[in-house]
C-alpha positions in Angstrom: 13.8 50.7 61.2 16.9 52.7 62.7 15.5 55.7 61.3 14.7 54.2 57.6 11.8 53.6 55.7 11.0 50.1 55.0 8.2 47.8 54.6 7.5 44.6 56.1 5.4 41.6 54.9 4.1 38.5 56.6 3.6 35.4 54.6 2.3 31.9 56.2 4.5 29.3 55.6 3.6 25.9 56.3 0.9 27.0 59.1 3.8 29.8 60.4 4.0 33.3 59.9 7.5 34.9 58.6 7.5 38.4 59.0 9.7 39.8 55.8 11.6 43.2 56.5 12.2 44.6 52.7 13.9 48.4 52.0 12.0 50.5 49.7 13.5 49.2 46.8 12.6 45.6 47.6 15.9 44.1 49.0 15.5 41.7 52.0 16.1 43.2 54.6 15.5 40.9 57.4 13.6 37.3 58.1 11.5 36.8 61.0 10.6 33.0 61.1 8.0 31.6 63.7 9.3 28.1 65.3 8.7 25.7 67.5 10.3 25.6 71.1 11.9 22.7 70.2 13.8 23.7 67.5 15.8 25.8 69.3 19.4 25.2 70.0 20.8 23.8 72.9 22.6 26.0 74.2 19.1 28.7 74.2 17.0 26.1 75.5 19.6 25.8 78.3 20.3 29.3 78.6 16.3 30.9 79.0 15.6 27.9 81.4 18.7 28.6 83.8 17.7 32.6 83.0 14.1 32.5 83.2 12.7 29.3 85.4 9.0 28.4 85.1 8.5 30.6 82.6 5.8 30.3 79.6 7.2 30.8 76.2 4.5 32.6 73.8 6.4 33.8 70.8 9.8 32.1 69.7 11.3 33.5 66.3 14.4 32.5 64.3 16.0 36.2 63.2 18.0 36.5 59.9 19.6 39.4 59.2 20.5 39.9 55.0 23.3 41.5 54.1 24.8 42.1 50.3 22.3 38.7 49.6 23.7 37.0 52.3 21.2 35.4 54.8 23.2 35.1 58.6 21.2 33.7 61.7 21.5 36.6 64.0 19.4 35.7 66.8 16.8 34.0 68.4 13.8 36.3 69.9 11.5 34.9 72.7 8.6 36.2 73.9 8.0 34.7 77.7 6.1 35.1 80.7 8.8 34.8 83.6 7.9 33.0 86.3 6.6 36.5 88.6 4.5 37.1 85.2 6.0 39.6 83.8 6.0 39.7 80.0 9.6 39.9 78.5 11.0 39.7 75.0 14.2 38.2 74.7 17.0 37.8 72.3 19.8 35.5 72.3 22.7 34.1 70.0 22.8 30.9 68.5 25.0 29.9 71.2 23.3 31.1 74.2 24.6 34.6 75.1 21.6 37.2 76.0 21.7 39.6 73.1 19.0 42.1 74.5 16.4 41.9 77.1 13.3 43.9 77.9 9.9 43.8 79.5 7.5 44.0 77.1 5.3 46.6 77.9 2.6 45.9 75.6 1.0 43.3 78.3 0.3 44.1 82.0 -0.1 40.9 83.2 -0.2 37.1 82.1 -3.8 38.0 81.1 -3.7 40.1 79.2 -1.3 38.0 76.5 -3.4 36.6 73.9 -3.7 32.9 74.3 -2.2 30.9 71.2 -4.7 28.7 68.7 -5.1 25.1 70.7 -4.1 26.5 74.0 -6.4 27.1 77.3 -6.2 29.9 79.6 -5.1 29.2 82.8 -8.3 29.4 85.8 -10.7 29.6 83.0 -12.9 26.8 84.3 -15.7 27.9 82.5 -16.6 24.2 81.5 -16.3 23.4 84.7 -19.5 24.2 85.8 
């Protein structure tokens, strides 16, 4: 991370995964905490709808950034599926304001984003039949 070695751990807490960024000598670095769409502020909620309409949210994460011990909500990452199906991740502050955006190049299309546990895939109608 920026150039420094350090070591990351995912735990499962409560059914969730946190992703733990730690320094070489053990010091949190960073939390990474999975949540629900509905626990997110507001003023986010607001903000990705007006930003991003119709889009599918796969990934939301609460980001906490530790400094000298201290934990500080940084941000909120979101990883959607905007409305013309291109796969984005997206960060913003507590209150709203876009912190960074970028397509996530990882995906081509809608399709090729892994489905979540409990979800269907869209136009798979295999059951159908």
């Amino acid at each position: 991370e920026k150039g420094q070695l350090v070591y990351e751990v995912t735990v499962v807490e409560k059914g969730r995964n946190v992703d733990v960024t730690l320094s070489p000598d053990g010091e949190i670095l960073m939390i990474e905490k999975a949540i629900n769409v509905a626990d997110l502020p507001m003023a986010v909620t607001k903000a990705l709808k007006d930003e991003y309409p119709g889009a599918t949210y796969r990934i939301v994460e609460e980001i906490v950034e530790v400094e000298k011990k201290q934990e500080r909500l940084a941000y909120y990452e979101v990883r959607l599926v905007a409305a013309d199906k291109r796969a984005m991740d997206v960060q913003m502050t507590p209150d709203g304001k876009k912190v960074t955006e970028e397509e996530d190049m990882r995906f081509g299309t809608l399709e090729d984003i892994y489905v979540e546990e409990g979800e269907e895939e869209e136009g798979n109608d295999e059951d159908d039949e």
